[in-house]
MILUM-624449 format. One record per residue (C-alpha): x, y, z; residue number from 1. Coordinates in steps of 0.05 Angstrom, whole numbers. Layout:
# residues N
@px=X&py=Y&pz=Z&pos=NUM
...
This chain:
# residues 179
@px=346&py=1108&pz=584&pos=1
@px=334&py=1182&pz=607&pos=2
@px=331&py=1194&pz=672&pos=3
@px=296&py=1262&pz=707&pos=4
@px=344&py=1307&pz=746&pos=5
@px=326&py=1329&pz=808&pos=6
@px=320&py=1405&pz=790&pos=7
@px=273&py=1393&pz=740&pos=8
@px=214&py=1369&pz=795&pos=9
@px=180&py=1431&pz=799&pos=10
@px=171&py=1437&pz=720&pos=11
@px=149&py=1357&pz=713&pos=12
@px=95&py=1371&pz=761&pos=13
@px=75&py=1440&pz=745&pos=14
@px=70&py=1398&pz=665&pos=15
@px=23&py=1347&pz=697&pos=16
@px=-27&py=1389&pz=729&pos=17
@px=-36&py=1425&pz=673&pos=18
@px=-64&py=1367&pz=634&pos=19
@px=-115&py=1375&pz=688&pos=20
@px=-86&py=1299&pz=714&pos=21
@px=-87&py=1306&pz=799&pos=22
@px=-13&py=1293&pz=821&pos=23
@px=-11&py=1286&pz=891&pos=24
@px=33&py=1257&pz=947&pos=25
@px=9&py=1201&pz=993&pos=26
@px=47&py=1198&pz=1055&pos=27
@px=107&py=1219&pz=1061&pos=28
@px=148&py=1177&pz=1002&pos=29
@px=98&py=1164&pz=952&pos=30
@px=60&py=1203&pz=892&pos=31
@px=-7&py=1190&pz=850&pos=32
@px=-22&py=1219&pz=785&pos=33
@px=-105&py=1207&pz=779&pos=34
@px=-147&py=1214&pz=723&pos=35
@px=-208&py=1203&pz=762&pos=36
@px=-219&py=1282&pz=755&pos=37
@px=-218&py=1281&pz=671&pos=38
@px=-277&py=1279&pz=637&pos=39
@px=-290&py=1210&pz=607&pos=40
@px=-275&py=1246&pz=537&pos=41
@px=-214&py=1268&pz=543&pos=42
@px=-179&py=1213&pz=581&pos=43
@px=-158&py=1192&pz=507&pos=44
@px=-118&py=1265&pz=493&pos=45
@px=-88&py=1257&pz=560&pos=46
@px=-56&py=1199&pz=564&pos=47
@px=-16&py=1221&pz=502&pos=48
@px=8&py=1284&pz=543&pos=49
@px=23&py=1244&pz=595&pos=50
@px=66&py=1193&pz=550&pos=51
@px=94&py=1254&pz=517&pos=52
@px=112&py=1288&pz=593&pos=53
@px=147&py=1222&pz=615&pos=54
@px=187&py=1220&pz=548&pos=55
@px=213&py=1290&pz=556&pos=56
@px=233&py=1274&pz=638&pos=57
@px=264&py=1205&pz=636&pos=58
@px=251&py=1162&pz=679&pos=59
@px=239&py=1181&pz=753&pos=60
@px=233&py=1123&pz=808&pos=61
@px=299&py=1143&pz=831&pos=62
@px=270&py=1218&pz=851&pos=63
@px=201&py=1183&pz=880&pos=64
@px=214&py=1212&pz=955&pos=65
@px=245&py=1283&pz=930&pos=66
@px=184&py=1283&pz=883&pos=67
@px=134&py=1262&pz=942&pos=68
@px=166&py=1321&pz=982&pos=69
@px=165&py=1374&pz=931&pos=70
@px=87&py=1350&pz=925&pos=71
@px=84&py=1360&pz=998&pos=72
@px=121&py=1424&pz=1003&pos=73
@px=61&py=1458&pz=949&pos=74
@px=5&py=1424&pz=986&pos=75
@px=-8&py=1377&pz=937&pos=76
@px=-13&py=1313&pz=989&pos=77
@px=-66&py=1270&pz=1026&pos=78
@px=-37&py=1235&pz=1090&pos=79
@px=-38&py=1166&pz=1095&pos=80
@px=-6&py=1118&pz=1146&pos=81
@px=74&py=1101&pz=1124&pos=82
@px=83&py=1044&pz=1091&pos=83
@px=119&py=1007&pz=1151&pos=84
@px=48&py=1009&pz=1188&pos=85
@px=29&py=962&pz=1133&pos=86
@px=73&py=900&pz=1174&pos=87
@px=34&py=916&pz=1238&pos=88
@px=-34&py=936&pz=1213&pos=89
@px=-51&py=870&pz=1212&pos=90
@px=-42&py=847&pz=1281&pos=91
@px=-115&py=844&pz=1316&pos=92
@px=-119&py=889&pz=1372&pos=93
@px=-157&py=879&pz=1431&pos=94
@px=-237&py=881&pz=1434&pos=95
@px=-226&py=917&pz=1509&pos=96
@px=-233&py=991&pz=1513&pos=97
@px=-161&py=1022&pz=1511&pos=98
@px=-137&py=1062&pz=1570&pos=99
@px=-118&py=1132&pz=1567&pos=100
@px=-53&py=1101&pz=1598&pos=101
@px=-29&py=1023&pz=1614&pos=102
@px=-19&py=990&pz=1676&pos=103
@px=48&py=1015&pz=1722&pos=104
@px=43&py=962&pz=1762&pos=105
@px=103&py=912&pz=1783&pos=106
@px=49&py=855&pz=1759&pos=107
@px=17&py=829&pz=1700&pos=108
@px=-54&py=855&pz=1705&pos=109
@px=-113&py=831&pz=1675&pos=110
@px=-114&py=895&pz=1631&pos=111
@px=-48&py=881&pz=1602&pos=112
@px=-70&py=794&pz=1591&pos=113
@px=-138&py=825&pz=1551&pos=114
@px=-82&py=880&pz=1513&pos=115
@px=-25&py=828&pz=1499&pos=116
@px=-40&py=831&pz=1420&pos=117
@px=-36&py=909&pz=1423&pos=118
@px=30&py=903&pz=1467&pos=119
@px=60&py=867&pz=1404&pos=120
@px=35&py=908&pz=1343&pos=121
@px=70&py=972&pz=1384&pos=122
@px=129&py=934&pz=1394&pos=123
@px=132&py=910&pz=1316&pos=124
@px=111&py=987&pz=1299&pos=125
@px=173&py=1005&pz=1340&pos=126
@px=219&py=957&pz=1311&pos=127
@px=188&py=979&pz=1240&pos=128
@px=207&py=1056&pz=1251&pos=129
@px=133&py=1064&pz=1253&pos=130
@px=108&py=1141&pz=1263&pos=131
@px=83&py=1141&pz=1332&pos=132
@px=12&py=1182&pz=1309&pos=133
@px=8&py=1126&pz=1258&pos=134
@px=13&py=1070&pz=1304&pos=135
@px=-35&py=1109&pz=1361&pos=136
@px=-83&py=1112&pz=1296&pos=137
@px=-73&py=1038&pz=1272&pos=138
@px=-72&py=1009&pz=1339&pos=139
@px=-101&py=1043&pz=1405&pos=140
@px=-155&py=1077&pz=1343&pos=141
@px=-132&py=1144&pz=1373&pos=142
@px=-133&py=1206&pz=1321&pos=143
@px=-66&py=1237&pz=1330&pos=144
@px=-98&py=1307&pz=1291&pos=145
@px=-160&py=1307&pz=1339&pos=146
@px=-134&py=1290&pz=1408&pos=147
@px=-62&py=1298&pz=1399&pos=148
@px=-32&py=1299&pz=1471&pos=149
@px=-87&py=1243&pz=1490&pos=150
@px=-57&py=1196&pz=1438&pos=151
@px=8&py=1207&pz=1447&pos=152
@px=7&py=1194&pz=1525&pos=153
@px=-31&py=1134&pz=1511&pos=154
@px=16&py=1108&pz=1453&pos=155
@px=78&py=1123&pz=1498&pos=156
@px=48&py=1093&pz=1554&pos=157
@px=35&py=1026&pz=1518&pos=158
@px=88&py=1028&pz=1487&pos=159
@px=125&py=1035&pz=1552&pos=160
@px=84&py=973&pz=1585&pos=161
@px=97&py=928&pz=1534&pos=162
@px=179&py=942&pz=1536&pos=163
@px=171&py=927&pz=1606&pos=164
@px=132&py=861&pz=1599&pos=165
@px=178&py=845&pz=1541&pos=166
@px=237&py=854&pz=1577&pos=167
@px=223&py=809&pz=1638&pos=168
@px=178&py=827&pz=1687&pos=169
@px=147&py=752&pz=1657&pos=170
@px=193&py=700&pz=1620&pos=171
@px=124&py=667&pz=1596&pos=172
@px=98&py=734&pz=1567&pos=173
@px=161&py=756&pz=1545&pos=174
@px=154&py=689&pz=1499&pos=175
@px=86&py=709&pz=1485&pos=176
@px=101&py=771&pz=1456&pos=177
@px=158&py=758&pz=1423&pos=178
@px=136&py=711&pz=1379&pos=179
């Protein structure tokens, strides 16, 4: 089976978009080619071009990333969360208001007993290589592009706290988040 070379990215997706077929990068390791834009019509005609562009290429898995970046590079992208956020997504996070920044305290406060869920999706984030802006989105439902220092400090701080619970301050939490 053919497969693309790198060197021929810029072509393959300069090919696509002139079908009038949206190729775009979603994250930072992913693309999309969408035919939501084409008329109804000429879906039909398209999908033959398409067929006919992938035949001419090869195959391309291999090149996903470099593609995702090159689609990145021209502005062709829409941000989305990394994939690893998709482990720790699903952990519910507290009901309480989040602080700007957790508890430094030498005890286990009640803030950090009503946060204990959130304490464990930033350490699974961490462990996950999870983007910290992703993970201040996801779990303290901070925008990283709107309030960038304010979600960072509050991500690092959390972050912080729940290392330090994790890592003894209280063998019973420790268990508790660990689990």
């Amino acid at each position: 089976m053919k497969r693309m070379r790198e060197k021929d990215i810029p072509a393959f997706v300069q090919e696509v978009a002139a079908t009038g077929c949206n190729i775009c990068a979603i994250g930072p390791a992913h693309y999309f080619l969408g035919d939501v834009d084409v008329p109804r019509g000429k879906r039909r005609g398209l999908y033959k071009k398409l067929k006919d562009i992938d035949a001419r290429y090869g195959g391309r898995d291999h090149l996903r990333n470099k593609i995702a970046s090159y689609l990145r590079s021209i502005g062709r992208f829409v941000d989305a969360p990394s994939l690893e956020a998709e482990a720790w997504e699903i952990f519910p996070t507290s009901e309480h208001k989040i602080d700007d920044e957790a508890p430094d305290l030498a005890v286990i406060t009640a803030y950090d007993e009503a946060h204990i869920a959130t304490y464990a999706a930033l350490l699974v984030a961490e462990a996950d290589g999870a983007d910290w802006s992703d993970a201040a989105w996801a779990i303290l439902e901070i925008d990283s592009k709107r309030e960038p220092a304010r979600a960072h400090r509050a991500w690092a701080s959390h972050l912080a706290r729940a290392r330090r619970l994790a890592t003894g301050v209280c063998p019973e939490l420790q268990r508790d988040l660990l689990q």
